[in-house]
N, C-alpha and C positions, 0 to 999 in steps of 0.2 A: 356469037358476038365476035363480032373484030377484033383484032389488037388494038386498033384507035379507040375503039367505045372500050374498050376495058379500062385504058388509059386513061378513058375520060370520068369514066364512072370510078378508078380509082383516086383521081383528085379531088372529088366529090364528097368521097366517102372519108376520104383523109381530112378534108376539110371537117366534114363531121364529126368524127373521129377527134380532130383537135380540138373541137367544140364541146362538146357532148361526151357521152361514153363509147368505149369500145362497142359495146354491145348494142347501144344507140346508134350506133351509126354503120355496126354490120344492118341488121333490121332497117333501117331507113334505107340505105342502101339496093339492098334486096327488095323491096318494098316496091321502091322506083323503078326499078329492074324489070322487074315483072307486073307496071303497071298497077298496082293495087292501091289504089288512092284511096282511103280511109285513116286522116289523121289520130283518129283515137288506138288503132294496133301500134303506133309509134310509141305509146305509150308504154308499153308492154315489159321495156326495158330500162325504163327510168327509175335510176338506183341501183341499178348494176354495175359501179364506180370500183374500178381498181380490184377486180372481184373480193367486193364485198370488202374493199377496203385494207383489206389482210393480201390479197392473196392467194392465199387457201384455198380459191377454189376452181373452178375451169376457167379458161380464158372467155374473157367476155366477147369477143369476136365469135368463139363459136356457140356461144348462149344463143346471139342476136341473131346468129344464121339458122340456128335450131329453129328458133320461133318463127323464122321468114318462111324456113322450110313448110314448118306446119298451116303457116297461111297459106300460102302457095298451095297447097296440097286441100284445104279447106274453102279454099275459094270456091263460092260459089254454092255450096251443099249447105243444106237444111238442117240435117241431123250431127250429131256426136262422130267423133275418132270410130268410138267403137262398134258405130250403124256402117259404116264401112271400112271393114277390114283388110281390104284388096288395098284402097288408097293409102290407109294408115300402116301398111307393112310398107309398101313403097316411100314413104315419109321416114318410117325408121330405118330401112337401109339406106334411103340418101343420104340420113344425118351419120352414119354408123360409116358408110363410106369416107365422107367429108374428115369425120374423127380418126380412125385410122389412118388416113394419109398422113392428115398435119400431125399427129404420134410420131408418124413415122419418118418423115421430113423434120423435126424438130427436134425428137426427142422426150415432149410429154405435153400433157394438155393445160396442164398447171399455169395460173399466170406468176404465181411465184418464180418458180421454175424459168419458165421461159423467158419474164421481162427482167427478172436479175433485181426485181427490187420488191422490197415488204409494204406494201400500201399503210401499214398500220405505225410505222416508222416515219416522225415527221419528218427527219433527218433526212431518210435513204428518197422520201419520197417530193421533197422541197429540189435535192439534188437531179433527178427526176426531169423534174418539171424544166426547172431551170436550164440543163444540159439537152433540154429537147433529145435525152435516151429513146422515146418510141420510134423516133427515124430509125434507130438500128434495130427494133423488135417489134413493137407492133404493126409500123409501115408493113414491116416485111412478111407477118401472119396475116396483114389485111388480102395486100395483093398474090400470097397464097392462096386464101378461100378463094377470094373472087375470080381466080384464075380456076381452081379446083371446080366450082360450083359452075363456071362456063363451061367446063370440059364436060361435066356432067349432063348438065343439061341437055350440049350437043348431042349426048348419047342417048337423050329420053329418060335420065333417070332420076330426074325431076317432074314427079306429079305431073 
């Protein structure tokens, strides 16, 4: 993919993104991406708000990419993860690739951690909202994956 379509597919997704959830709108994102028109897998990540509200627990960016991954990788086949192993080991090192970069670019997978705010905190999280904070942190782990996930792909290492 080009630098224009990524550009474009990142305002897309940031639109989403401000709409919906992190995770929602990697997944939708991804989704589009790669063609896979079936609104009910959009679904997949409805509720996965502010991971889990707290925090606590991985960024919801790369939830949403996980699951895109494994559609991606499922598309099209009949059986289970586990009736093909060859595909589902390439599913897990793309997603395992994808997590170690943004680790290692970042500093940790946490959305605590990385967005600087406690979702469970009306306070930290009103403030949040208000100061438009995901311009400085989540903008900037979206158009990591999506830039990550192009490089990847260019490589074959996407299903």
């Amino acid at each position: 993919m080009s630098s224009e379509k990524i550009d474009s597919k990142l305002a897309d997704a940031k639109d989403h993104m401000h709409t919906y959830t992190c995770a929602e709108a990697a997944l939708q994102t991804l989704l589009q991406h790669w063609g896979i028109d079936n609104p009910e897998l959009t679904w997949a990540m409805a509720g996965y708000l502010g991971a889990v509200m707290s925090g606590e627990t991985t960024c919801g960016l790369l939830i949403g990419s996980t699951a895109a991954i494994g559609f991606k990788c499922g598309e099209g086949r009949q059986s289970t993860p586990d009736k093909n192993t060859t595909v589902r080991g390439n599913a897990i090192e793309a997603v395992g690739e994808l997590f170690s970069s943004f680790k290692q670019e970042f500093g940790s997978t946490q959305c605590k951690t990385i967005s600087k705010v406690d979702f469970s905190d009306g306070e930290q999280l009103a403030t949040y909202l208000m100061e438009k904070k995901w311009v400085d942190t989540c903008d900037i782990f979206l158009e990591f994956i999506l830039r990550k996930l192009n490089e990847m792909e260019k490589a074959g290492k996407i299903c």
